[in-house]
C-alpha positions as CSV (number, residue, x, y, z in Angstrom):
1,X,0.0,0.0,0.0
2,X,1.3,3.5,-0.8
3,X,2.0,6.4,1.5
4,X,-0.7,8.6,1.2
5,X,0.4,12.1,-0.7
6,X,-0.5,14.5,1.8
7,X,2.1,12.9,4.2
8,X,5.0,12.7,1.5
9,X,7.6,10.2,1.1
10,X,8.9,9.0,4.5
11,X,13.0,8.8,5.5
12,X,14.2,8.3,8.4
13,X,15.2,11.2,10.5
14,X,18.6,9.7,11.3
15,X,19.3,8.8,7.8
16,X,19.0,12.6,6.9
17,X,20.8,13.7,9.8
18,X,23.7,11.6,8.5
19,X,23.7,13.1,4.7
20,X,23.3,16.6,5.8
21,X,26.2,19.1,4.6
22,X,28.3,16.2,3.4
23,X,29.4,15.9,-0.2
24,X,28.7,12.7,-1.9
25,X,32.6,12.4,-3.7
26,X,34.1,12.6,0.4
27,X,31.6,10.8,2.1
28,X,32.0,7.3,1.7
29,X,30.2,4.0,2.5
30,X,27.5,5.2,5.5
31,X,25.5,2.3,7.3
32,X,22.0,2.4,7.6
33,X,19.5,0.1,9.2
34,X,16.4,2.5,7.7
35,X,15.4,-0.1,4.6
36,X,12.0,1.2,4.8
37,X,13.4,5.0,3.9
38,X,12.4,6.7,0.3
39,X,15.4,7.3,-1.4
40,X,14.9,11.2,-2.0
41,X,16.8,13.2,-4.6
42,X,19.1,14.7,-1.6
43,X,20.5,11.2,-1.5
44,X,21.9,10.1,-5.3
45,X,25.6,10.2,-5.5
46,X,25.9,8.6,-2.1
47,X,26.8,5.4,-1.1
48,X,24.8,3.5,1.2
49,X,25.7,0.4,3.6
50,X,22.0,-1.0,3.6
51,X,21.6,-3.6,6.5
52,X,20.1,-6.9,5.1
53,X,20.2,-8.5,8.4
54,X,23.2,-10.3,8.4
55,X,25.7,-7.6,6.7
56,X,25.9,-4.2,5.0
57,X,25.4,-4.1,1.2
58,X,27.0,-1.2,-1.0
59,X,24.3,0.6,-2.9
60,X,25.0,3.3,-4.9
61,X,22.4,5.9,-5.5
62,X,21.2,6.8,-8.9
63,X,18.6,9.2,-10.0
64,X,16.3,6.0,-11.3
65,X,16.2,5.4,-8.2
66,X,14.7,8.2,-6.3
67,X,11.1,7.2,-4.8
68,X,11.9,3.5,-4.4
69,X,12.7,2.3,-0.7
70,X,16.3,1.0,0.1
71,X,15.4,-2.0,1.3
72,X,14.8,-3.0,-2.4
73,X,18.4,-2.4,-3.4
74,X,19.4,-5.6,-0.6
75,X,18.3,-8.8,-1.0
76,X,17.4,-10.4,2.6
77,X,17.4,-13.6,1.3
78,X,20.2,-15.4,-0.8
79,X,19.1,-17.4,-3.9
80,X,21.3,-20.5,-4.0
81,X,19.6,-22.1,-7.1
82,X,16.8,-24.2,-8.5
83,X,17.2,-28.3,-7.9
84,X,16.3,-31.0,-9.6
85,X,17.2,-33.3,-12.5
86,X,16.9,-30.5,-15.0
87,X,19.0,-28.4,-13.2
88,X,21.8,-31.0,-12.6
89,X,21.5,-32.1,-16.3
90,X,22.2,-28.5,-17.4
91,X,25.5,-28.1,-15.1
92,X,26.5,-31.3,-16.5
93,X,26.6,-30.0,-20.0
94,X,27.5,-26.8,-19.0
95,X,30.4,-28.5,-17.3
96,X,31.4,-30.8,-20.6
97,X,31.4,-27.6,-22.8
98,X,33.9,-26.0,-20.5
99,X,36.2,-29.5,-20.5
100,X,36.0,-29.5,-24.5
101,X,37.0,-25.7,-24.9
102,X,39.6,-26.4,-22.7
103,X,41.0,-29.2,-24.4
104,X,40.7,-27.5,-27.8
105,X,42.6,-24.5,-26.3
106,X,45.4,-26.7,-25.3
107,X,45.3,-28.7,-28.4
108,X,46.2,-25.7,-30.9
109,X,49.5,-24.8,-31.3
110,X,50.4,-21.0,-30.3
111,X,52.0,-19.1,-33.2
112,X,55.6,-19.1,-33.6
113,X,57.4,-16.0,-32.8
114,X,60.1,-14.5,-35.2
């Protein structure tokens, strides 16, 4: 559900306290636990640590992305991969293609320097 328009977009008062007179090129990485902030135009150029429960992800601040939320930028959970025989079938080929380019590489002769 959106925030109602009357109210604005909401960031947290902490996260703003943190941004204020710094410049974006000197500032650095700056940890935040506020995922549910706006990211408002005041913020692109900066670099935000955003807490994803376990660690701090890098996210860097671009003007696409002004009225989306940081906690959109890190990923709470960690997608390992799909199972299943399909899967495993595809690794396996992917595997044997790598195997045969590698031969092949180390089958043709490099060219002979003058």
């Amino acid at each position: 559900m959106s925030r109602s328009l009357k109210k604005g977009p909401f960031v947290d008062a902490k996260l703003l306290k943190k941004l204020i007179d710094k410049k974006p090129a000197s500032a650095g990485v700056i940890k935040t636990w506020a995922r549910r902030s706006q990211i408002s135009p005041e913020m692109v150029g900066f670099t935000l640590g955003v807490h994803n429960g376990k660690s701090h992800i890098d996210v860097l601040i671009a003007e696409e992305m002004v009225g989306h939320r940081l906690g959109e930028f890190s990923p709470t959970k960690k997608f390992l991969r799909h199972g299943g025989k399909m899967q495993k079938e595809m690794e396996a080929k992917k595997q044997e293609a790598e195997i045969a380019s590698a031969k092949a590489a180390k089958e043709s002769p490099a060219p002979a320097k003058k």
